[in-house]
Structures are given as C-alpha cells and as structure tokens.
C-alpha positions in Angstrom: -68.2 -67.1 -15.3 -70.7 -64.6 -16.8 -67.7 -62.8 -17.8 -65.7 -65.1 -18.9 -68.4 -66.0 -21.5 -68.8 -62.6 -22.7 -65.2 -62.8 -24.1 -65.7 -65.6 -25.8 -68.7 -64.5 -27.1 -66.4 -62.0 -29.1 -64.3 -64.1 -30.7 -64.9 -65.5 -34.1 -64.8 -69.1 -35.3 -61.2 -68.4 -36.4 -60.3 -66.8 -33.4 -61.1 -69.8 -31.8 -59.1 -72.0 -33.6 -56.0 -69.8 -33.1 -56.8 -70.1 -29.2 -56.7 -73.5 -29.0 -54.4 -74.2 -31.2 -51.9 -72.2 -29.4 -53.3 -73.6 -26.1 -52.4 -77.2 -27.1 -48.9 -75.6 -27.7 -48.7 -74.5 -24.5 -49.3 -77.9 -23.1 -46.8 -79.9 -25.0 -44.6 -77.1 -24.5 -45.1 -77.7 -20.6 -45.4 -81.5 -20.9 -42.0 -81.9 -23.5 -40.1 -78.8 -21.1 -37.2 -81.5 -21.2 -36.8 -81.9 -24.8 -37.8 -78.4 -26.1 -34.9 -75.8 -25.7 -36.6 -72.8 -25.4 -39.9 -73.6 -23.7 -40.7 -71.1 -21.6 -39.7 -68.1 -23.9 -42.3 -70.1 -26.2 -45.1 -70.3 -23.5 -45.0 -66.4 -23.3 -45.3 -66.2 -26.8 -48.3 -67.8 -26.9 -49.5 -66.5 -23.8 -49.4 -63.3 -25.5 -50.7 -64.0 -28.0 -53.7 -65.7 -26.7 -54.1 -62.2 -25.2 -53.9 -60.4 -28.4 -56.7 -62.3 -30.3 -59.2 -61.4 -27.4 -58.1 -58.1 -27.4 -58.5 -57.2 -31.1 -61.9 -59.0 -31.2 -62.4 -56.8 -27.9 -61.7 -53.8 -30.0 -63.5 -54.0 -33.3 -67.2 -55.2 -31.4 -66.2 -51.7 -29.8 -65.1 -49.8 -32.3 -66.8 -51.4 -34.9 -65.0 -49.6 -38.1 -63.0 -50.9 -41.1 -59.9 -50.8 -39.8 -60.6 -53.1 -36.7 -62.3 -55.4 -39.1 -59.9 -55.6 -41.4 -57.2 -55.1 -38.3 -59.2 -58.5 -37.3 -58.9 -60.4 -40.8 -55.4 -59.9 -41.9 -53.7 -60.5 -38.2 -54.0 -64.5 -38.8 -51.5 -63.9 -41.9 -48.4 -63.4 -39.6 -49.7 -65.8 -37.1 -49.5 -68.4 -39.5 -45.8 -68.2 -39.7 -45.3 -67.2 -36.4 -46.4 -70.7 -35.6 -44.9 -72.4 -38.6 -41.7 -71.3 -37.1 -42.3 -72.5 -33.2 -43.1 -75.8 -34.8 -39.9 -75.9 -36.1 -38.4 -75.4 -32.3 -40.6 -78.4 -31.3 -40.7 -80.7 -33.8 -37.5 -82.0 -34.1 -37.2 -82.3 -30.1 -40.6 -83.5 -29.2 -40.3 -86.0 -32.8 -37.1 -87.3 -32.8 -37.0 -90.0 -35.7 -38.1 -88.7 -39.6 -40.7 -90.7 -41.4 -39.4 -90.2 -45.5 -38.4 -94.2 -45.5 -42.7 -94.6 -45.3 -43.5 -91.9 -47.7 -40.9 -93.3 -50.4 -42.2 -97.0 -49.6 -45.7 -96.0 -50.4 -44.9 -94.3 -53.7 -42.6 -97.0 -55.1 -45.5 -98.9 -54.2 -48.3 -97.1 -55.7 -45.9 -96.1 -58.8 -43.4 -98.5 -59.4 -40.4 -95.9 -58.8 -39.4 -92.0 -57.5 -42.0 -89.8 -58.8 -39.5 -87.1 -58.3 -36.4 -88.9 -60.7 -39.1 -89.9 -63.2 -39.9 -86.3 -63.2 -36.5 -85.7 -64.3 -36.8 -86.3 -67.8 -39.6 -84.0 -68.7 -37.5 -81.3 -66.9 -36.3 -78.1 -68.7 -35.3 -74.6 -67.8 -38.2 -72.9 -69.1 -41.4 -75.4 -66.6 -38.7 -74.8 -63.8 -39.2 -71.2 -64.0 -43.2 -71.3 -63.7 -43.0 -73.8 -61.7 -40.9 -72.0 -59.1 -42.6 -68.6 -59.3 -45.9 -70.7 -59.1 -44.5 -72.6 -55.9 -43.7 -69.2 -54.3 -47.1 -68.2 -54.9 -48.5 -69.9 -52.5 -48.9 -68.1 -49.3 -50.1 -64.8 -51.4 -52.9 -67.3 -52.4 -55.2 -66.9 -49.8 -54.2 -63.5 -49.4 -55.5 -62.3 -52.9 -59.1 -64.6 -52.3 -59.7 -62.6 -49.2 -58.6 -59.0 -51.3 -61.4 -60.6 -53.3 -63.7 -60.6 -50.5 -63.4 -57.8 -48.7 -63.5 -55.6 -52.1 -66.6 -56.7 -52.2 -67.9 -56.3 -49.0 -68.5 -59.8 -48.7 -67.8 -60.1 -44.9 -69.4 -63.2 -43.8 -67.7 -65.2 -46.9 -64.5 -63.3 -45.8 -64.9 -65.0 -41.6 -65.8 -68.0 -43.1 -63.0 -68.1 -45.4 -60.6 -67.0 -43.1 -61.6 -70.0 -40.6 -61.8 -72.3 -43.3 -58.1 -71.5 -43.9 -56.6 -71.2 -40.8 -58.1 -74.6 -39.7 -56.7 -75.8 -42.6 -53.2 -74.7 -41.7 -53.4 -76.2 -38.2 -54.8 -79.2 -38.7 -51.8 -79.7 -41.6 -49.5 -78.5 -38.7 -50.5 -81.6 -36.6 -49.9 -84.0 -39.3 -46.2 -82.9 -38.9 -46.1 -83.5 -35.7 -47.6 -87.0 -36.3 -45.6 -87.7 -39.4 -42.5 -85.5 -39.6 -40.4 -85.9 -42.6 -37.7 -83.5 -44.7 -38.9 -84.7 -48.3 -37.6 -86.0 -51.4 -34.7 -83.4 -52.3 -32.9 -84.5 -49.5 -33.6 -88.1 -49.1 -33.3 -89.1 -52.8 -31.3 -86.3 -54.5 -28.2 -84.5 -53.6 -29.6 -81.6 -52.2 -26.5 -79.5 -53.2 -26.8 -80.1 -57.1 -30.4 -78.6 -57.1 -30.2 -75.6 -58.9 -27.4 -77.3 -61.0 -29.9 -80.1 -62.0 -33.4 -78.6 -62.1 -32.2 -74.7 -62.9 -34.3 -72.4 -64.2 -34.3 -68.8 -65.8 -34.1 -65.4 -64.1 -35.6 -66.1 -60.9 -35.6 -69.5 -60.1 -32.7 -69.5 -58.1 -33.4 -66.3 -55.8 -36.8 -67.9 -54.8 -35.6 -71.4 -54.4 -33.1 -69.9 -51.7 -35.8 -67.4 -50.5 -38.4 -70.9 -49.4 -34.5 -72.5 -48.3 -34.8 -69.4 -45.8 -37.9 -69.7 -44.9 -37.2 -73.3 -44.0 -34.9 -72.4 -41.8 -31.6 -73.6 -44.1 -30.1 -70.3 -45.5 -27.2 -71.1 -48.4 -24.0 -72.2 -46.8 -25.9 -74.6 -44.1 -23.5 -77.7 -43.3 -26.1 -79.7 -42.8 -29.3 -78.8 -44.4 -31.1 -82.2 -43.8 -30.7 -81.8 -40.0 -31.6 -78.9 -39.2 -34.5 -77.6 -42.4 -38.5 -77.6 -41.2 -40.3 -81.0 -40.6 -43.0 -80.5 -43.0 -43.4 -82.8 -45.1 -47.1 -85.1 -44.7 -49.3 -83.9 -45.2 -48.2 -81.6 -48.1 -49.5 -77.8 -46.9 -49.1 -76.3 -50.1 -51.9 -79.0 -51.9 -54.1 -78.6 -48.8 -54.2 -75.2 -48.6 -54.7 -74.4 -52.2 -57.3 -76.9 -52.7 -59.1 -74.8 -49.8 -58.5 -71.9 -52.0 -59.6 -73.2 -54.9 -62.9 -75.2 -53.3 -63.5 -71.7 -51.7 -63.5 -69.5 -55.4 -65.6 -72.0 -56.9 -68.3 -72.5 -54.1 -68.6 -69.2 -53.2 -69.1 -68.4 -57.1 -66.1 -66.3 -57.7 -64.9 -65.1 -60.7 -61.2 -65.7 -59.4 -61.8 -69.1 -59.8 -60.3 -68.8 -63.3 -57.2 -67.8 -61.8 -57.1 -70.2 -58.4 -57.9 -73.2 -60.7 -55.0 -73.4 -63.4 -52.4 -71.2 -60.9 -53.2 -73.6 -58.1 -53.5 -77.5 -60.5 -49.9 -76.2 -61.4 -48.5 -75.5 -58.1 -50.0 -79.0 -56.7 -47.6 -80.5 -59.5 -44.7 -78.5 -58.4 -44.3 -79.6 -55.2 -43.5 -82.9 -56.8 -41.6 -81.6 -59.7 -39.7 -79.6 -57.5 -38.7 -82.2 -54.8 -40.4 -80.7 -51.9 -43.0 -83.4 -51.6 -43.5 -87.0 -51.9 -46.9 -87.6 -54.1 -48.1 -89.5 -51.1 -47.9 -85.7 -49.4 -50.1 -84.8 -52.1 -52.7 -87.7 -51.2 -52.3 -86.8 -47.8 -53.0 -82.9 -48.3 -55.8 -84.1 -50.6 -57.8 -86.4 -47.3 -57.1 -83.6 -44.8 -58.6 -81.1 -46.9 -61.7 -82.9 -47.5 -61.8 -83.8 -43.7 -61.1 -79.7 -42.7 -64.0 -79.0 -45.9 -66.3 -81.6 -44.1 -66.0 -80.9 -40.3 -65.0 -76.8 -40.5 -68.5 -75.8 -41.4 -70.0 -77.9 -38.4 -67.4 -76.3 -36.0 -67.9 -73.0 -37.7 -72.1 -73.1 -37.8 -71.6 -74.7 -33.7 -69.6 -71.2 -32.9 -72.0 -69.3 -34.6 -74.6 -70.6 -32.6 -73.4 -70.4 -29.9 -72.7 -66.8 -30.1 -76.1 -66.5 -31.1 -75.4 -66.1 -35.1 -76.9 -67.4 -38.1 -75.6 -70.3 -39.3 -73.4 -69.8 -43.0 -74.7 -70.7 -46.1 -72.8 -70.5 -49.3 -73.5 -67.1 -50.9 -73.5 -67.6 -55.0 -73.7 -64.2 -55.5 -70.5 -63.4 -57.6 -67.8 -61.1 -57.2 
C-alpha cells in the first residue's frame, strides 16, 4: 500500500485527471463490451497508457532535467486526440439516438429562428476566410499559452495550466457522451453545398476538409451525418478557449492581447461556420465556469496531498 502511494505521489494534478479519465473508459468499455466494436483493443490502449503517465512522472522526479519536464508537459497534447478519437468508437454505440432536435428547439426558442441561416446574410468570402483559419486555430491555442510559460520559466503556472486544460477537455468529452449531437451543418443545411455556399479565399477549403478529417468524414463520405464525431454540446472549441483566455488574463500575461480578439472571433465562428448550435456556445460557456470553479479545489486537494503548496495566481507578467 506504501508503495502504491509513492506512485501516486508522483503524479501531477493533470496526471491525475488523465488516469481517471481513461479508467472510467475502461469501465464503460467493459460494461458496453456488447455495443462497442473494438473493446478490448481499446482497454489495452488505455491500459497502456495508464502505464505511460506513471512512468514519465516516474522519470522526470528521477531525472529531474528539462527534457523530462517538458517530455511531462507536452505528452497530454497527443493524448487529447488520442481520446477524442476512442470517443468516437464509443459514442455512437454506447449513445445510440442524436440530440440536434433539442439544441435547435432551444435556439428557435431563445432567438426566434436558425442562428446559423440568419448568419447567412452577413456572409462573404473575405469573414469566411478568417473565420476558418481562426477555427483551425484552435487546438494550437493552448499550445502557444504554454510556449508562453515555459519560455519563461514559469513552471507552476505551466502544471496548473496544463490541468486546468485538460480537465477542461474531459469534462467537455462527457457532455458528448450525455448529449451527443452532429450540429447545425448537417441538420439544417445541405452539408454538401458548404463550401459552395459559405466559400472562402485561398485556404478556406483545404482547412474545412482538413477539421472534415479530423472528424472522421474525409471528402467522398456517403454518409457524412452517420458516421462524423458526436461532438456537439457542449461546444469544445468555446470551452476551451475561454480557459485560454481566462488563463492569459489571470495569470497577467501579455498574450492576453492576442487570446482575447483571436479567441472572441473563433467563439463566433463556430456558429458562423455551422459547427455549433449557439446553445453549444452557452453550454461551453457553464462548463467552463464550473471546470474554472472546481479545477483549483481538485488541483490545491492534489497538491496537498502530495505534500505541495497550494497555487496562487502569480501576476508577475510574461
């Protein structure tokens, strides 16, 4: 038991997260074996790794040098997708019926009509374009606030970031499992006609289909709406970027400048694009202010029970 506790002591709060996250997996991969086609293959997976984080939080307490630190830091950016992908093996079996009838009730309700066909009229060639590049943005967002960080040196704002983050992500992740839908561009428009009816300049096209990849719904799917990701409600992209952006301004950051406008304009893309319902938006908006609210008592509980300090907002800038 001694042992065991010795382990845990090396993990950080975001190497927590990732453990139980992926433990939970495990059990509705075990409890859903039925449904889910490649279950097993997926309970290695996370088996492994479950093993991995434990053994690179093994190696920089014992090495101790940059590159296990950093070796420590950037290992969550690939696990994020790596899990953004199993969800889409499980989702769909484990969640059989979609939930965009809700999603479009609410906003006819709140506005009268389809945020996304009002939308419409304001659109032009020239917004697409930014809009899109913005859109792609997003994933590189938190990348470049932790570049931030650890150019700095500012380690403990870089941990506490990186939980703040990755919480963020999973706690989005269950939302689709609660509330699975395939958005607005499917349900209300003719997905085909896209890039006919909202093109853009140079690159607007190339990215679209590069996030249709990513989704799992490469050009020349029959049936796009079947078979693209169930992620939907909350919307991912608002959560995460209003982390980000919560992040550059508490923590006093000079990036802020660039998080704020960069990250207000890819909020309003998701809409003007057709990837999200503005009731996602809401939803992305509640979940980060619950993450915001209950990720620093889980991450001051971890510290002290590892025997750290608890985290304070450092206002030095950067």
């Amino acid at each position: 038991m001694n042992k065991i506790k010795s382990y845990l002591k090396k993990l950080k709060a975001f190497d927590l997260v990732v453990v139980v996250f992926f433990v939970m997996l495990i059990l509705l991969n075990i409890i859903f074996h039925n449904r889910v086609e490649y279950w097993d293959s997926l309970i290695l997976l996370n088996l492994c790794i479950i093993f991995f984080v434990f053994f690179i939080a093994f190696l920089e307490e014992r090495f101790s040098n940059n590159f296990f630190r950093a070796l420590h830091f950037w290992y969550i950016a690939p696990i994020i997708l790596i899990t953004f992908k199993e969800l889409y093996l499980m989702i769909k079996p484990i969640r059989v019926y979609d939930f965009d009838y809700l999603f479009i009730q609410i906003d006819r309700w709140m506005f009268g009509t389809d945020p996304t066909v009002w939308l419409y009229q304001i659109a032009n060639p020239v917004l697409t374009e930014i809009l899109q590049i913005v859109y792609t943005l997003f994933y590189l967002l938190p990348i470049l606030l932790g570049l931030f960080l650890l150019k700095n040196k500012r380690y403990e704002a870089m941990d506490f970031s990186v939980f703040m983050i990755i919480y963020g992500f999973y706690l989005s992740y269950l939302g689709y499992f609660a509330l699975p839908g395939i958005g607005p561009r499917f349900t209300l428009h003719d997905f085909s006609m896209l890039n006919a009816e909202l093109p853009g300049l140079w690159l607007t096209h190339f990215l679209r289909e590069s996030v249709n990849i990513g989704e799992s719904i490469p050009a020349g799917t029959l049936d796009p709406a079947s078979v693209v990701q169930r992620d939907v409600f909350p919307s991912g992209h608002t959560m995460i970027t209003l982390i980000v952006m919560y992040l550059s301004v508490k923590l006093q950051s000079r990036s802020k400048y660039f998080f704020l406008p960069v990250g207000s304009l890819l909020i309003f893309a998701t809409v003007y694009l057709r990837y999200h319902y503005v009731v996602d938006l809401i939803g992305g908006a509640l979940f980060m202010a619950f993450s915001v609210w209950s990720g620093k008592i889980i991450y001051n509980w971890w510290r002290r029970k590892i025997g750290l300090e608890e985290f304070v907002y450092d206002r030095t800038k950067f």
